[in-house]
N, C-alpha and C positions, 0 to 999 in steps of 0.2 A: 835243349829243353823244347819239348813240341810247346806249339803256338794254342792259346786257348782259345776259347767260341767267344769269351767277352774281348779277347786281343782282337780278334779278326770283326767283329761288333762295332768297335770303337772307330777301328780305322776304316773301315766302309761307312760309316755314318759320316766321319769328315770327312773324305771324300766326295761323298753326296755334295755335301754341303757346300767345300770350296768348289764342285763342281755348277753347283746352282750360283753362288757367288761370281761367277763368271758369265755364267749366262747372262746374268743380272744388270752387268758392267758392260756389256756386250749391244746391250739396249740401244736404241736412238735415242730412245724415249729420258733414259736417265744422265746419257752423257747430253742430249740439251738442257735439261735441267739442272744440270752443273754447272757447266756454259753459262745459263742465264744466272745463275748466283755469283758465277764470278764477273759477268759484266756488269750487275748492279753494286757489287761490290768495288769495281773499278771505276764506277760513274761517283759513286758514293768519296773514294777518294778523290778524285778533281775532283766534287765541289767541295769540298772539305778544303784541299789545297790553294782552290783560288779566294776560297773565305782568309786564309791564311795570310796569301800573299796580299788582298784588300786590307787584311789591317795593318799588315807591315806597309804600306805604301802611304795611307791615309798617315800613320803616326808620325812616317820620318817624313811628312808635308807640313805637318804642324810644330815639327822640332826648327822645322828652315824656317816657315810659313811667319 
């Protein structure tokens, strides 16, 4: 069965697209902004963590204490 003008429409327009998607990702510009989400996100967990382990440490002072 021939291909029709909206088959061949569809798949050249995704195309484009995941072609641009690429380009996109390809960026300096967006993979440091990635980078800097996930370093604030890993800074975010330590201190999260040391808040953690401050109250597990202070508690089991006052269980001996």
């Amino acid at each position: 069965m021939p291909e029709t003008d909206d088959d061949r429409t569809v798949r050249f327009s995704l195309t484009n697209l995941i072609q641009m998607w690429r380009q996109t990702l390809n960026q300096d510009a967006v993979v440091e902004i990635i980078l800097s989400k996930c370093e604030n996100w890993f800074l975010i967990w330590i201190y999260l963590n040391s808040l953690t382990s401050l109250n597990y440490l202070n508690s089991r002072d006052e269980v001996q204490g």
